[in-house]
N, C-alpha and C positions, 0 to 999 in steps of 0.2 A: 730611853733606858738611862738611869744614874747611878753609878755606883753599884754596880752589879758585880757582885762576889758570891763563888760557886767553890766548898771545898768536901773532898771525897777525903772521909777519913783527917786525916793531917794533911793532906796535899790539895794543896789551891790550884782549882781548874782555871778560875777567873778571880781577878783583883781589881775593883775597882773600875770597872769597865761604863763607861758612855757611850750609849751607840744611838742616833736616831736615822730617820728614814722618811721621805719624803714623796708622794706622789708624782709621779710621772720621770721619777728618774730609775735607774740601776746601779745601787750601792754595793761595791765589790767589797769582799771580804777575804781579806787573805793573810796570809803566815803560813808556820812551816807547820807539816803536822806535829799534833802535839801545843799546836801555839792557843789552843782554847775555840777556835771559830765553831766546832760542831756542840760543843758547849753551850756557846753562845746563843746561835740558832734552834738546841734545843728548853733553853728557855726561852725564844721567841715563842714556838712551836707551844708549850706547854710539857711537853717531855721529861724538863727539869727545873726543880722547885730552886729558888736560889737564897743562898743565907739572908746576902741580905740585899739589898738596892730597890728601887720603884721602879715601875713599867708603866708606859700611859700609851692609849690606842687612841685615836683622833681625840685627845687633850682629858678623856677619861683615863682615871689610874686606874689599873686592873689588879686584882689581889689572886692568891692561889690559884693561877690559869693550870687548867686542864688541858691535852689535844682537843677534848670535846668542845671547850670555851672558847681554846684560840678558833676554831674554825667558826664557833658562831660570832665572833668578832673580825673574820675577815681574814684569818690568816690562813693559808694555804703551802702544805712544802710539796714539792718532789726531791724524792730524796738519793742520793746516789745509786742505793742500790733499787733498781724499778722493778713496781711490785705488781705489776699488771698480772690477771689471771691468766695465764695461756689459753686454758681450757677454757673461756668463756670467750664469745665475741668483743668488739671492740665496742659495739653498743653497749652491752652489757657490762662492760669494766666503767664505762662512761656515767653509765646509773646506777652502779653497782650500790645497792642498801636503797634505794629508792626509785626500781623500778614502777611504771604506772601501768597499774590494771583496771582489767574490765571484770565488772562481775565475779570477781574473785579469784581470778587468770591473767597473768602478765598481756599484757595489750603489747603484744609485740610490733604491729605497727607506728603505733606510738612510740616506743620503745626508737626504733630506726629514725623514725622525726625528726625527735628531741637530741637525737644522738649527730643526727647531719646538720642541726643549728651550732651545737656545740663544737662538731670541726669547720663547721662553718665560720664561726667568730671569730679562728684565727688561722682562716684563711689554707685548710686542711683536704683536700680532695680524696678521702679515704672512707670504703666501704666499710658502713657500720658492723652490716653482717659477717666480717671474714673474721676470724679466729685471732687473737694477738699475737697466739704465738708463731702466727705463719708472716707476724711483721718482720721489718726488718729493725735495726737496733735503730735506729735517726726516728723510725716510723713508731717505734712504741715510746721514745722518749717525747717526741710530739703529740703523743696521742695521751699519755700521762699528764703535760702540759696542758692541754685543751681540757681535762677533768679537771685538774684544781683551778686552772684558771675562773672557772665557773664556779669555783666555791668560795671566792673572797676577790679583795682588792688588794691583796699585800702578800706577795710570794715569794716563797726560798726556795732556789733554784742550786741544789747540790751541788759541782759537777755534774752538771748537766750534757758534756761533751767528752768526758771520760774516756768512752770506748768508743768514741767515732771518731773519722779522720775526713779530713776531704771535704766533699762537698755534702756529705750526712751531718759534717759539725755546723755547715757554713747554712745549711737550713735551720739548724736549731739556734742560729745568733739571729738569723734574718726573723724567725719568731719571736725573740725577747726584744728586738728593738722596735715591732709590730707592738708588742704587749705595749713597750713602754710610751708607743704613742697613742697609747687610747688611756693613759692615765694611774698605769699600774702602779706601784711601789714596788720593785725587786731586788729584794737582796741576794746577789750571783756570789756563789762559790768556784774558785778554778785553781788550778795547779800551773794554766798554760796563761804566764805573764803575757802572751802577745795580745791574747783573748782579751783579756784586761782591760788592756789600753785599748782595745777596739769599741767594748762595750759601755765601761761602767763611765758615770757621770762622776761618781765621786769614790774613794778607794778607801777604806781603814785595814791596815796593816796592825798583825798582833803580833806578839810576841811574849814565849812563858806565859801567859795568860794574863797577859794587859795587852790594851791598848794603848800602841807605839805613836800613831799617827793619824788622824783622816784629813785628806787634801783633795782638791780637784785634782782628774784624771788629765788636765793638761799640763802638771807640776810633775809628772813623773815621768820615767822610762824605765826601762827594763832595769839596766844597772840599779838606779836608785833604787827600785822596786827589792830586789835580789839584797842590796845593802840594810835595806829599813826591815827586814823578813828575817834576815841570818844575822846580821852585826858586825857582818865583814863581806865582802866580796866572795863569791864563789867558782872557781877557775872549771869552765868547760872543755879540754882540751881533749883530741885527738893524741893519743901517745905515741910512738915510734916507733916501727913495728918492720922494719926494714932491716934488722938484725934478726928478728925470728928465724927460725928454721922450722918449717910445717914436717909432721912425722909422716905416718900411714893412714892411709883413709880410715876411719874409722866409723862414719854415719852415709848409706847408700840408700837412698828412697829412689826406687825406677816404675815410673810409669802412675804413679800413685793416682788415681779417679776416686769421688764420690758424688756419685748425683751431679748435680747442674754444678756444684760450688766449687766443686775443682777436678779440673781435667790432665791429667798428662804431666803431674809433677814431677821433675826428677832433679835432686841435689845429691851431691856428695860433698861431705864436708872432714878435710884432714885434721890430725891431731896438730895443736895450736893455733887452728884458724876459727873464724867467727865469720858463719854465713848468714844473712838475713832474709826473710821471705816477707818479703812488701807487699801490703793492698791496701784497698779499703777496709775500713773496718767491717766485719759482717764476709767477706770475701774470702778467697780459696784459703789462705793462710790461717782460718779459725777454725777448721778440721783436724790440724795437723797434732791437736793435742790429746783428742779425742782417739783417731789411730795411732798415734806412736805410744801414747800410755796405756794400751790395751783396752779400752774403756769401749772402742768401739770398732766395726768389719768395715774397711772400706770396699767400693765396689771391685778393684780390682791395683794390684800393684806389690811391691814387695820390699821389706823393710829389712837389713843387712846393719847388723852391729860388728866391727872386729871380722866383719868375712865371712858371720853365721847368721844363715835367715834367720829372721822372729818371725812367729806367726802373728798375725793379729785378732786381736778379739781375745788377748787375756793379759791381765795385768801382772799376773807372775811371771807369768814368760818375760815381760819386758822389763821388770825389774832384772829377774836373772842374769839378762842381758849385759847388763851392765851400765844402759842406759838411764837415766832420771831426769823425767818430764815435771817442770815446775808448771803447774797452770796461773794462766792468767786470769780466774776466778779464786782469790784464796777463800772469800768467806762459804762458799758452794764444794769446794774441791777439794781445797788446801787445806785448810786448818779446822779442827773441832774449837768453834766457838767457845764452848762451857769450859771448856777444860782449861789448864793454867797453862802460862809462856813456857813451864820450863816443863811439862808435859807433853807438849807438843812441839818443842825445840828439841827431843829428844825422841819425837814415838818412832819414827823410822829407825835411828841406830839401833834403838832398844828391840825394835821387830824382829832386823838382822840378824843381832845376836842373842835373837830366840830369850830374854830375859822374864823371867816367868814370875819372880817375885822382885817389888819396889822398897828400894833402901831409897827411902827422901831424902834423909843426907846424902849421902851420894850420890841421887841425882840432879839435888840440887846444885851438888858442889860443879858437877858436869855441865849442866845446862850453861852456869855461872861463867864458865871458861867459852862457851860457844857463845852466848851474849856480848862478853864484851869482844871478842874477835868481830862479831857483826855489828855493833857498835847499838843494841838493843836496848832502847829507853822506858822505864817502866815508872809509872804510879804506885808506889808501894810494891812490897818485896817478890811475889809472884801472881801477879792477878788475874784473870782472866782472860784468854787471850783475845776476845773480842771488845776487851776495855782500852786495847791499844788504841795506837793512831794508825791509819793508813798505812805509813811509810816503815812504822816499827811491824805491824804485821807482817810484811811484805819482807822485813827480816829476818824474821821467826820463820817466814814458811822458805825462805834461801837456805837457811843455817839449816833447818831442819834435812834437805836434800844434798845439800854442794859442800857441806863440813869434808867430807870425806872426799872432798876431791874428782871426783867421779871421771870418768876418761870418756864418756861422751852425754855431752848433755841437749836437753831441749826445753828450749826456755819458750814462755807463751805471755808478750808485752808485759814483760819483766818488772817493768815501774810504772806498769798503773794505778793512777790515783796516789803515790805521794808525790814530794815537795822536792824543791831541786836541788835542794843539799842532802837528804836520801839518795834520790836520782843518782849523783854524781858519786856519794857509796857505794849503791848497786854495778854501777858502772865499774869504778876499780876494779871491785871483786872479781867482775867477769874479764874483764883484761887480765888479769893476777890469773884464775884459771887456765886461758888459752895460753897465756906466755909459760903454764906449770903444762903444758902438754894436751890441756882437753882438749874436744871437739865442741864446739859450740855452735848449734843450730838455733836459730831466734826468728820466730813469728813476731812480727807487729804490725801497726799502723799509723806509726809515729817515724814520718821522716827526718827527726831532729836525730833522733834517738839511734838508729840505725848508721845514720852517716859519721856518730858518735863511735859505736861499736865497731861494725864488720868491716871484714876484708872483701868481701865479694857481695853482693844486692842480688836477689832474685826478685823482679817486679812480678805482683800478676794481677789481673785484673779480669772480672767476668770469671773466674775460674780458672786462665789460661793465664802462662807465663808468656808476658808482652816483652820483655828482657833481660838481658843478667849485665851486670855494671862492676867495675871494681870503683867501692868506696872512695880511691885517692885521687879517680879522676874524672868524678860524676859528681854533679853540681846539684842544689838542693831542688831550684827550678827544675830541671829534667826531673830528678825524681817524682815532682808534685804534677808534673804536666804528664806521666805515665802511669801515674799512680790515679789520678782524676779524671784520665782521658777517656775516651770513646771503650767499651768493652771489648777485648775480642770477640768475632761472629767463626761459627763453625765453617 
C-alpha cells in the first residue's frame, strides 16, 4: 500500500499511510484507538474505498476492491466481533454459502469431510456436527480461524484474543504462529502489548491516522511501544487506598448457582471498596451480568442491594435497586449502534427522569458536559455511536450508567478491547467512584487489570471459587497459576 489517505467528511481517517506485508511472517498493527488501524484493514478488506493511494496484491495493483474481490484475491479477516451462526453446526459455519450436495440435497456427509480437513489443517480436534454455540469462546474464535484460513493466504486477525484469558488465548497464539509457518501473511491486531512482542515479526505503530513507525519486533519493548502509540509515557499505578474508610455493605450475592458454570458464589462487597471475581474467560464470572442486571433466573441464590432482596429475572427491579450493571458486550447490550453519542450518552438519565419530549439543544448541551467529564473523542460533532473507536465507546456506554454516581455498581471486563491510555481513564474513574463511596463489583479475565483495581480477588475456576486474595499481597504469578490451574472437581 502507498500513500493511502481515507477522509469521512472533513476529518482524515488515514494520511498518507504505507503499509506492506510479506508471506510467512505476522505484521502487528497497533495505536491507540481512534489511531486509524481498523480503517486501515478495512481498505485491505475491501470495506473502504480510499481517496487516494494504490494497493498492489502479489506485485498486481488492485483498483475499486470490493469484500467480494478481496476474498477472491486471497484476503481473508476475522474480525473482532465473531460472527459464527450459533444456530448452525460448526460444519456448516465452515461451508456456510457453499455447502456440497447431492441431487439437489445438502450431502451432509460430505458436509462433515470437508469440515474435519478444514480443522484438520490447523491442527483442530473438534466435532464438526456440534452446534457453535455450545463452543466455547477460544473454540469458536479457532473454529472462525480455520474458515478464513481456507479462503485465502493473507489474513487480518482483529483482536483475536480480546475476550480470552489463560490458556484459551495461549491456544489461539499457538495457532497464528502454526499459520505463520505453513506460509501465511498475517496482519495481527491487539491491545495486549506483551502479545505483540511474543508474536509479530515486524510492528507498525499509528497514530491520528498516520503511520509513526514500522521496525522489527526485536527493536521494541513495551515502554517504547506505549511511547511510539501515545507520545508520552503512560503511568500504570496502583493508587493508595490505605486511608479509605469502607462504609456499609452494600452488594450480598449468597450461594449464587447456574448450571455447570458457576457453583456457590458468594461476595459481599462494602461501600468504597472494589471486589473482583477472577476466571477464565468463558468461566463462572460471565453469568454474573446476566443475573444481577435482571436479564436472566439463576438456578438458585439471592441478590441483596442496601439490605433489600432483588429478585431476579427482571431488569426493573434491579435498576430500582439502585444497582447499574455495565456489560462487557456494548455493541450487543450496551449501546444502540444507529443512534448518535449524545443519544445514547444520555438514554438512561433521560429514562429516569421519565422525559417524553427531545430539546436537541439541550440535550446536546448535556450530553456535551458528560463527554468531556469522560473524555469522549468524536469524528465530527455528533455521529453515530457505532462510528466510534473501541475505547470512546466504552465511554459513552460508562457515562451513560456511572454519571450519576450510582452507590453500588457491577462492572462486566470494564476495558475490553480498547487502548491503554483508555484503559488507564477507565481505571481513574473507577477508583474516583469507590474513593466517592461506591460499591464496586468487577467480573473479568484480565489479571493485569484486576491487580490494577481491587481491594480483595475472588478466583474461580470450573465454576467454583478456588480462592479469595487481597490485592496488596498476591502476586501476579499466583493469580495466573489459580486462574489456569486444574478446575475444581465436585
Amino acid at each position: 500500500m502507498h500513500s493511502i489517505s481515507k477522509h469521512f467528511g472533513g476529518a482524515a481517517a488515514l494520511r498518507d499511510v504505507d503499509f506492506d506485508l510479506r508471506a510467512g511472517e505476522v505484521h502487528a498493527l497497533v495505536g491507540m484507538n481512534g489511531a486509524g488501524k481498523s480503517t486501515l484493514v478495512n481498505v485491505i478488506s475491501g470495506s473502504i474505498v480510499p481517496n487516494e493511494g494504490e494497493m498492489y496484491i502479489d506485485g498486481a495493483e488492485v483498483h475499486s476492491l470490493t469484500p467480494r474481490k478481496a476474498r477472491e484475491h486471497g484476503i481473508a479477516t476475522v474480525p473482532q466481533k465473531r460472527n459464527l451462526v450459533d444456530s448452525l453446526t460448526v460444519g456448516e459455519n465452515l461451508l456456510i454459502g457453499r455447502l456440497p450436495k447431492r441431487g439437489g440435497a445438502i450431502d451432509w456427509k460430505r458436509v462433515h469431510e470437508q469440515a474435519r480437513v478444514l480443522l484438520g489443517e490447523i491442527g483442530l480436534d473438534i466435532d464438526p456436527r456440534i452446534l457453535a454455540g455450545n463452543l466455547t469462546s477460544a473454540e469458536q474464535t479457532l473454529v472462525e480461524i480455520a474458515r478464513e484460513n481456507h479462503q485465502g493466504h493473507i489474513l487480518i486477525l482483529d483482536e483475536p484474543t480480546a475476550t480470552l484469558g489463560g490458556a484459551a488465548a495461549e491456544r489461539v497464539r499457538d495457532l497464528v504462529k502454526l499459520l505463520r509457518s505453513k506460509g501465511r501473511a498475517i496482519i495481527y491486531i491487539s491491545h495486549h502489548l506483551d502479545e505483540i512482542l511474543e508474536l509479530a515479526d515486524r510492528v507498525t505503530i499509528m497514530r491520528d491516522g498516520r503511520k509513526r513507525l514500522t521496525v522489527p519486533r526485536s527493536e521494541l519493548d513495551v515502554p517504547t511501544l506505549v511511547r511510539a502509540m501515545v507520545g508520552s509515557d503512560v503511568v500504570q499505578t496502583r493508587p493508595d487506598r490505605a486511608d479509605r474508610a469502607l462504609g456499609e455493605e452494600r452488594i450480598a450475592l449468597e450461594d449464587l448457582s447456574s448450571g455447570r458454570r458457576l457453583q456457590r458464589l458468594n461476595v459481599r462487597v462494602r461501600g468504597g471498596e472494589i471486589v473482583a471475581v477472577l476466571g477464565p474467560a468463558g468461566d463462572g464470572q460471565a453469568v454474573l451480568f446476566g443475573a444481577l442486571a435482571g436479564r436472566s433466573i439463576p438456578d438458585s441464590g439471592k441478590l441483596e442491594i442496601d439490605g433489600q432482596v432483588v429478585p431476579f429475572g427482571s431488569v426493573k427491579k434491579s435498576l430500582r435497586s439502585g444497582l447499574r450493571c455495565i456489560t462487557g458486550n456494548r455493541i450487543a447490550n450496551g449501546l444502540v449502534g444507529g443512534l448518535s453519542v449524545d443519544e445514547n450518552i444520555l438514554m438512561a438519565r433521560d429514562r429516569k427522569e421519565r422525559r417524553s419530549f427531545v430539546n436537541w439543544q439541550d440535550l446536546h448541551r448535556r450530553a456535551r458536559e458528560l463527554r468531556q467529564a469522560w473524555g469522549v473523542k468524536t469524528i465530527g460533532a455528533d455521529p453515530a455511536v457505532a462510528m466510534l473507536s473501541g475505547g470512546n465507546q466504552q465511554k459513552v456506554l460508562l457515562a451513560k450508567w456511572l454519571a450519576d454516581k450510582p452507590d453500588a455498581i457491577f462492572l462486566e471486563e470494564p476495558t475490553n478491547g480498547v487502548d491503554i491510555a483508555a484503559k488507564e481513564d477507565i481505571h481513574r474513574e473507577i477508583d474516583q467512584l469507590a474513593e466517592g463511596g461506591s460499591a464496586v463489583l468487577l467480573s473479568s479475565s484480565d489479571v493485569h487489570e484486576v491487580l490494577r483495581l481491587a481491594d480483595r480477588i475472588i478466583v474461580v475456576n470450573g465454576g467454583r471459587i478456588v480462592a479469595e486474595r487481597n490485592a496488596e499481597s498476591v502476586t501476579r504469578d499466583e493469580l495466573v497459576a489459580l486462574t489456569i490451574g486444574e478446575p475444581a472437581r465436585a
